[in-house]
PAMAR-851373 format. One record per residue (C-alpha): residue in three letters; y, x, z negated. Coordinates in steps of 0.2 Angstrom, whole numbers, padded with zeros to 4 digits, always signed. Last residue first. Example, Ala and Ser with C-alpha at 12.3 -4.5 7.8 and 13.67 -1.06 7.14 Angstrom:
REM PAMAR-851373
SER-0005+0068-0036
ALA-0022+0062-0039
//
This chain:
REM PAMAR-851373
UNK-0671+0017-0270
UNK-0656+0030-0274
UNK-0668+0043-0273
UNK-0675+0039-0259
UNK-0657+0038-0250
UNK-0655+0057-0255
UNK-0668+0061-0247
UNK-0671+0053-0232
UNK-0649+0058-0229
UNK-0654+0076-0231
UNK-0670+0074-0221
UNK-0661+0067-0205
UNK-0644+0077-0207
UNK-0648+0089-0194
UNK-0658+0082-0180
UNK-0657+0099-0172
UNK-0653+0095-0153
UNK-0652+0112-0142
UNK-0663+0128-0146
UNK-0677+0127-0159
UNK-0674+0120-0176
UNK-0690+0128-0183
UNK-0685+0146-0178
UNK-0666+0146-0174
UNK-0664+0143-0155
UNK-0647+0147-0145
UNK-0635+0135-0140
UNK-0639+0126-0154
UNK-0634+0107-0157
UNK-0631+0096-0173
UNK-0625+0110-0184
UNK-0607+0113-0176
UNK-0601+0095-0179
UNK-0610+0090-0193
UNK-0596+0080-0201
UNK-0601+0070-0216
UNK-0591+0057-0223
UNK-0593+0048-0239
UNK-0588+0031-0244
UNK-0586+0020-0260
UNK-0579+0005-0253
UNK-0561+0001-0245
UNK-0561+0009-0230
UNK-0550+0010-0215
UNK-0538+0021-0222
UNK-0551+0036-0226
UNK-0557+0037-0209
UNK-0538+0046-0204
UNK-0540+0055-0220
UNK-0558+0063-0215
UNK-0551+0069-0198
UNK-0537+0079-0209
UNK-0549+0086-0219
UNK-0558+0093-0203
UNK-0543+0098-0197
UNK-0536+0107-0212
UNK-0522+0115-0201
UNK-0519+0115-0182
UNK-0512+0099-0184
UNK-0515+0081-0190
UNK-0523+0072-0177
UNK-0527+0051-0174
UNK-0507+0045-0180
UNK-0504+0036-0193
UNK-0492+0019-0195
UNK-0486+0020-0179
UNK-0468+0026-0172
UNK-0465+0039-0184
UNK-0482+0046-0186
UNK-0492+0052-0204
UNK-0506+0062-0201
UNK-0501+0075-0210
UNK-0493+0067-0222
UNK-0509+0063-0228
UNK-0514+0081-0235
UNK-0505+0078-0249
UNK-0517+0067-0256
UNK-0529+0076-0257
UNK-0545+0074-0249
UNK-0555+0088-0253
UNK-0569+0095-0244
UNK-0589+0098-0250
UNK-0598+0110-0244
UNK-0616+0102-0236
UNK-0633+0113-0232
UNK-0645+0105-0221
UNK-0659+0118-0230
UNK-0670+0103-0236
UNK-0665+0105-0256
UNK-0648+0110-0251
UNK-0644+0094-0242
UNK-0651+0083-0256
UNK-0641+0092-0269
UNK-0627+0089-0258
UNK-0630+0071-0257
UNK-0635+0069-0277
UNK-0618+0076-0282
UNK-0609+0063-0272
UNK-0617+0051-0280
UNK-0615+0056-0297
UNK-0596+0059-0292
UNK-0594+0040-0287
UNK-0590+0039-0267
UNK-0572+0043-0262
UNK-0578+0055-0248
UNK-0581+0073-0242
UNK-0593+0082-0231
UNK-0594+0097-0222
UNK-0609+0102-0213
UNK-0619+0118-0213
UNK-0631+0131-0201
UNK-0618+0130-0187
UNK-0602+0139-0195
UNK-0593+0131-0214
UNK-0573+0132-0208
UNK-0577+0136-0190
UNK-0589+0122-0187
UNK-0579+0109-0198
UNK-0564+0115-0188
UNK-0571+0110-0172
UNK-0572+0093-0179
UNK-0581+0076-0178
UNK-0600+0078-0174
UNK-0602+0061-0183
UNK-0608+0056-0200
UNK-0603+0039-0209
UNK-0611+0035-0226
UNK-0605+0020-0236
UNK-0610+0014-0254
UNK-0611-0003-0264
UNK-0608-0010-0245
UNK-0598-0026-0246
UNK-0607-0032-0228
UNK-0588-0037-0221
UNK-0582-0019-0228
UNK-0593-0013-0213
UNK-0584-0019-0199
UNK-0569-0008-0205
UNK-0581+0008-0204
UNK-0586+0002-0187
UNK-0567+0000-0180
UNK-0564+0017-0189
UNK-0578+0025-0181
UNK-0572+0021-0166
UNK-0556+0033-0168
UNK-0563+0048-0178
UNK-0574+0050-0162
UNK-0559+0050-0149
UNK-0550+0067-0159
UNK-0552+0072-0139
UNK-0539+0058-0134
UNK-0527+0067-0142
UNK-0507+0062-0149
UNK-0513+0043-0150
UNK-0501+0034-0161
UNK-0514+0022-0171
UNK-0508+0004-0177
UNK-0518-0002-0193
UNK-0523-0021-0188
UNK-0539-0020-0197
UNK-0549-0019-0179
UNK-0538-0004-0174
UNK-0519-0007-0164
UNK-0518+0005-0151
UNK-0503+0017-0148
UNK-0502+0026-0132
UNK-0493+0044-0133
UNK-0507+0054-0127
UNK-0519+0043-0115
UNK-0531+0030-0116
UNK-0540+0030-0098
UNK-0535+0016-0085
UNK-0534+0031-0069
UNK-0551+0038-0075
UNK-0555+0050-0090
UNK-0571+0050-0099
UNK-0577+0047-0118
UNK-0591+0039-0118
UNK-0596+0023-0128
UNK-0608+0018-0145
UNK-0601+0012-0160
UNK-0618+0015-0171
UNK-0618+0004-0191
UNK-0634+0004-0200
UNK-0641-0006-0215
UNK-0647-0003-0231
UNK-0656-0013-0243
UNK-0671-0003-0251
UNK-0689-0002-0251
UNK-0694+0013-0243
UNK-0708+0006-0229
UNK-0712+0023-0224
UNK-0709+0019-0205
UNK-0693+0007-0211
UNK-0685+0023-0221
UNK-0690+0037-0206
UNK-0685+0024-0194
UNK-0667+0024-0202
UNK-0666+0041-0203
UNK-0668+0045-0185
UNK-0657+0032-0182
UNK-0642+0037-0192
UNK-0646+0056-0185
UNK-0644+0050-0168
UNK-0627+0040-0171
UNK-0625+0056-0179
UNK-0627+0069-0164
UNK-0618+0057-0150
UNK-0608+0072-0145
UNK-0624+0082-0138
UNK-0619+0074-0122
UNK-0605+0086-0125
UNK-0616+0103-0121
UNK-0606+0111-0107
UNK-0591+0103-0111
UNK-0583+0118-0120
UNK-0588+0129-0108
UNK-0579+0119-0097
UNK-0562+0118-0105
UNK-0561+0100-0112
UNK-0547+0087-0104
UNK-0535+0079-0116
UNK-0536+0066-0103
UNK-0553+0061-0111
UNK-0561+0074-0120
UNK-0575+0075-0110
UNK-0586+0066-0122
UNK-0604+0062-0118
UNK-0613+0048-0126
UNK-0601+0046-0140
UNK-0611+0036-0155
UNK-0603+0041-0171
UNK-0615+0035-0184
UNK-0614+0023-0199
UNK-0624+0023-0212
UNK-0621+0008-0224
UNK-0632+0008-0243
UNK-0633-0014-0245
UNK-0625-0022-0261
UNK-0642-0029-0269
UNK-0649-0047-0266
UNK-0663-0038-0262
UNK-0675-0048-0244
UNK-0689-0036-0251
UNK-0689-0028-0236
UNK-0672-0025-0231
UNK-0669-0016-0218
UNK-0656-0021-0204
UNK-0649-0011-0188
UNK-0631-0015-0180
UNK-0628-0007-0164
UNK-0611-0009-0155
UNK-0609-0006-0137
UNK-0598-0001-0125
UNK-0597-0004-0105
UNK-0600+0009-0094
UNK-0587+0014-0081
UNK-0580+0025-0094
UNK-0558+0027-0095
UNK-0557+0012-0104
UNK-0571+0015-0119
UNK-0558+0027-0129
UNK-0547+0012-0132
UNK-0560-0001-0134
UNK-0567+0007-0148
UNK-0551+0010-0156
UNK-0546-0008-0154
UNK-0558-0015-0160
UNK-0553-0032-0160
UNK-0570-0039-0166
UNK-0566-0053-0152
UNK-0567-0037-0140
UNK-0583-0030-0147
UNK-0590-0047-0146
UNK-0585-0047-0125
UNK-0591-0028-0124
UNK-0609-0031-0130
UNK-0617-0033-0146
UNK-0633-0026-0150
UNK-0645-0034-0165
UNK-0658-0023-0171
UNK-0669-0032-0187
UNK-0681-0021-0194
UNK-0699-0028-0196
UNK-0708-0014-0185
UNK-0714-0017-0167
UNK-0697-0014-0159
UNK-0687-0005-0170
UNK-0690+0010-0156
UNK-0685+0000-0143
UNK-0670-0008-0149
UNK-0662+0010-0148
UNK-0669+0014-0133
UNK-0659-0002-0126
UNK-0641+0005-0136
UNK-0643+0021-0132
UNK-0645+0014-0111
UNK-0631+0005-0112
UNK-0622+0019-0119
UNK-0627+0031-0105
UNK-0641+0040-0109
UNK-0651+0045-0093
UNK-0635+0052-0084
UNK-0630+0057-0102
UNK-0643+0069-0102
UNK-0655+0070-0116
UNK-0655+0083-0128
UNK-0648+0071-0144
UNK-0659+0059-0141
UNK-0674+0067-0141
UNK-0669+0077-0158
UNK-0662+0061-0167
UNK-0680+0055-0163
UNK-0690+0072-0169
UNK-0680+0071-0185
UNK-0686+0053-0188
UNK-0704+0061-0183
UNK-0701+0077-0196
UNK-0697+0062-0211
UNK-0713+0054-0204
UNK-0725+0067-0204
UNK-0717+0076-0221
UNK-0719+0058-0228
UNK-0736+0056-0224
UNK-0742+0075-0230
UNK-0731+0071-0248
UNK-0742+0055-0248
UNK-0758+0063-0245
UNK-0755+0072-0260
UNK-0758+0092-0253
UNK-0772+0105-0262
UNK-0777+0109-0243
UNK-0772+0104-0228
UNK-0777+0101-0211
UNK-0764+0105-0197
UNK-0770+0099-0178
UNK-0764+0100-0163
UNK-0759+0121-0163
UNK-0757+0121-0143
UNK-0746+0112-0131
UNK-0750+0116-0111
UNK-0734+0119-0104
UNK-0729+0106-0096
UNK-0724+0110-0076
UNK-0712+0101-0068
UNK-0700+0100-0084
UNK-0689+0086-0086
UNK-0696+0077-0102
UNK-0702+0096-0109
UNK-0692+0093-0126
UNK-0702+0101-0137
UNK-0706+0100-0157
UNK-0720+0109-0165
UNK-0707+0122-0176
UNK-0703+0105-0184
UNK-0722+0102-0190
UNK-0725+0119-0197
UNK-0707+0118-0206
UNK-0712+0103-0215
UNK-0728+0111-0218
UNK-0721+0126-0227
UNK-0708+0114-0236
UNK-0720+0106-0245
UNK-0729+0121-0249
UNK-0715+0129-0255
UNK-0711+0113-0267
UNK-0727+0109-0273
UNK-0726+0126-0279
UNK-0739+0139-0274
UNK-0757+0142-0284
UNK-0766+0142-0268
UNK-0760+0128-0254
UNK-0774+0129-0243
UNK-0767+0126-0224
UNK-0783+0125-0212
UNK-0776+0128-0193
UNK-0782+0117-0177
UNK-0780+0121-0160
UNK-0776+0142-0161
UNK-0769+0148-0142
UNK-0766+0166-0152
UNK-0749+0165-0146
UNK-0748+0148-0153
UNK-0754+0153-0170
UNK-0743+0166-0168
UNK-0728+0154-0167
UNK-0732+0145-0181
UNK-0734+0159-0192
UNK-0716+0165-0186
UNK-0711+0147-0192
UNK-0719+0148-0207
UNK-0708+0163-0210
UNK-0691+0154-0206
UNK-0697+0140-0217
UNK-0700+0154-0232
UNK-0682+0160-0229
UNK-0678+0142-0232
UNK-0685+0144-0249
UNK-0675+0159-0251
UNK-0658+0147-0248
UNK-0668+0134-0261
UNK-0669+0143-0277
UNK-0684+0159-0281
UNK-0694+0162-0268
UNK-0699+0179-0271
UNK-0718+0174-0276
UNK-0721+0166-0261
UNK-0734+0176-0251
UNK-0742+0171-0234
UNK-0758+0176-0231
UNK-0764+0171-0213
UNK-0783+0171-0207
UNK-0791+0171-0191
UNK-0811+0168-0193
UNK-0828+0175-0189
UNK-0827+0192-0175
UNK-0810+0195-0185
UNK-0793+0194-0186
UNK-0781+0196-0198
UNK-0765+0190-0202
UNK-0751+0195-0213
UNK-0734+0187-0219
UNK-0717+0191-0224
UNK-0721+0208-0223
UNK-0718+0222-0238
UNK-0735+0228-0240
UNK-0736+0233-0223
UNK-0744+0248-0221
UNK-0758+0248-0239
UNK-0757+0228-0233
UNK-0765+0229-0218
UNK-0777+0240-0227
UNK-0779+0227-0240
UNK-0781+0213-0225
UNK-0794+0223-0214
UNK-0806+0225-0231
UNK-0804+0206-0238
UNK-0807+0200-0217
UNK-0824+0212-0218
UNK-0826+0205-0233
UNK-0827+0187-0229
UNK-0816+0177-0240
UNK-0816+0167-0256
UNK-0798+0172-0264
UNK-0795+0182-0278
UNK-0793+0199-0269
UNK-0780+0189-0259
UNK-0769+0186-0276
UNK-0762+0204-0276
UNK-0753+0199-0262
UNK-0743+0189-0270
UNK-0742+0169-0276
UNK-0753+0162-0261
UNK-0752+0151-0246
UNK-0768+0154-0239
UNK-0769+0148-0218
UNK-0786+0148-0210
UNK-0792+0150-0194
UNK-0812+0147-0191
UNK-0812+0130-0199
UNK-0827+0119-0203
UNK-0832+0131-0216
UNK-0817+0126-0228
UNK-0824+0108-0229
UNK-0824+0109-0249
UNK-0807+0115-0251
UNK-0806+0094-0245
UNK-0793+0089-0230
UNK-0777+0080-0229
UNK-0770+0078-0211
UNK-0756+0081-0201
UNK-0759+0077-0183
UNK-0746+0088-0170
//
């Protein structure tokens, strides 16, 4: 879908209109044709209460949306939730191009009005014999900067990437593969993608990686993305993202019905990308680089298995009590690898845990770290500001001898209890930086759609992590 900024003065050019207004009260304001003033106020004498009303006429198609009870930022997803109902009767109605006049609204519910126009547009039709024919092309805005319309475009884009990736099969996107589409999309901009095969992995000593790569056919990779346009001599921002392209759970075997949707199990690595293109495409001038370990995690007769203990890339030795808790484990190798880039700041997310998803469900992350406090405070005010909610977790201290093994130095589970803290104190003894983790592991895929997010891949974490890193630039 184009975005584009238009003038109030070119309202006659288009025959379905969108108002986002105050109240309803405001529609008696507006510059309409009566008979659409006369159909919306009896509209309104039996439905005063909608989230939004249309009316249709010989001339013109026009929404009111009303914003007055949008008071903090869950309401103002409420607000999303409607502009996706709108969306989708614009669609029902087989409308092409939709005028959106922003009128005497926030620049925040406008904003987010449009953002959730344009993530309600996404499909994933790549193996579908017949397309459906995609309607609503075209979203021209009213009483809109043209750079709040550029960066809602590219923002949704980056989202529209970790989406794509996330949703395709593993028999398209095997690790190779992720690592070749990867390169792609940097390809005709100025950031720098270098991919390292197995033998540099193996003279990294990755262990973990490695370890969790031996029961795939497919050979590991390890993606590391550059942006720096003003060549700063500033401590880079690192993202790095867990990159298992499909995770049986090794030996550790998954039920089925928990392996249905695993190719979903490379959700940050996608979110880190999808954010990185975001930042190069809207050429945000900060030093940051990106870190993606990428493998599956299958089972074959030379597979890790419980019991085995691997030696990591910073000579920490690793009892393996399950080879499902494999994400937590090729992280570390890549979270190591980043101390060598003396990172002012780290940011690793992965579809880690089970237990994030039960502790926060599917519409929330967890996150936790040893970042600065200020910092920290910015990322969850960045996740509430977009709706990609964060809860922060401790990492206490005591919550270390839970991990602790007698025949290594740490083992990768710590239990039934605290898992996604657990997971977080494993990461947190290959770092030695200001670091924060999120885990997305239940709001990275759907099994069943949620208005703008749809169904399958959600690209969560892509506008947070924008965000918050535009605010540090």
């Amino acid at each position: 879908m184009e975005l584009l900024v238009e003038s109030f003065e070119n309202k006659g050019k288009y025959s379905s209109v969108l108002y986002l207004i105050g109240n309803y009260s405001d529609i008696n304001t507006l510059e309409l044709h009566a008979a659409t003033k006369t159909l919306a106020n009896k509209k309104l004498s039996r439905c005063k209460d909608a989230d939004f009303i249309n009316i249709e006429t010989q001339d013109e198609i026009v929404f009111f949306v009303p914003t007055e009870k949008i008071l903090d930022h869950e309401t103002r997803e409420d607000l999303r939730k409607t502009m996706h109902a709108v969306y989708s009767e614009c669609v029902r109605s087989q409308i092409d191009t939709l005028l959106f006049i922003n009128n005497q609204s926030s620049r925040d519910n406008a904003y987010a009005s449009i953002e959730s126009f344009y993530l309600s547009s996404y499909r994933f039709v790549e193996y579908k014999t017949q397309k459906q024919e995609q309607y609503l092309r075209q979203l021209a805005c009213v009483n809109i900067e043209q750079k709040d319309v550029t960066e809602i475009q590219k923002v949704c884009e980056g989202n529209f990437i970790a989406r794509n990736f996330v949703n395709e099969p593993v028999i398209t996107l095997s690790s190779t593969v992720f690592a070749d589409r990867i390169t792609s999309i940097f390809s005709k901009t100025t950031a720098q993608v270098q991919v390292y095969d197995k033998a540099w992995i193996e003279e990294q000593k990755m262990g973990g990686l490695l370890a969790v790569n031996r029961g795939s056919i497919d050979e590991p990779r390890f993606v590391h993305i550059t942006w720096n346009p003003r060549r700063s001599s500033d401590k880079p921002i690192v993202l790095v993202g867990k990159g298992i392209v499909f995770d049986t759970g090794g030996l550790n075997l998954k039920p089925g019905q928990f392996m249905e949707h695993m190719k979903a199990d490379m959700g940050g690595a996608a979110t880190v990308v999808g954010v990185m293109k975001a930042i190069v495409d809207l050429n945000i001038p900060i030093n940051i680089q990106a870190l993606i370990p990428i493998t599956d995690n299958r089972l074959s007769g030379n597979a890790y298995a419980p019991g085995d203990v691997i030696t990591m890339r910073n000579g920490t030795t690793v009892e393996v009590l399950n080879t499902d808790a494999e994400g937590r484990m090729i992280l570390a190798d890549a979270l190591d690898y980043a101390t060598e880039l003396n990172p002012e700041l780290t940011i690793d997310v992965a579809t880690l845990t089970g237990a994030a998803n039960m502790t926060v469900g599917e519409h929330a992350g967890v996150y936790m770290g040893t970042a600065h406090t200020k910092h920290m405070q910015k990322m969850e005010k960045a996740s509430l500001s977009v709706w990609e909610p964060l809860v922060k977790m401790p990492l206490w201290n005591m919550y270390d001898k839970q991990i602790e093994s007698h025949i290594a130095d740490i083992k990768n589970v710590g239990g039934p209890l605290a898992g996604a803290i657990t997971a977080g104190k494993f990461l947190q003894k290959f770092i030695q930086y200001p670091w924060i983790h999120l885990d997305i592991s239940g709001s990275a895929f759907f099994k069943q759609a949620y208005a703008y997010k749809g169904k399958g891949g959600t690209g969560f974490g892509v506008r947070c992590i924008y965000h918050f890193l535009k605010q540090l630039s």
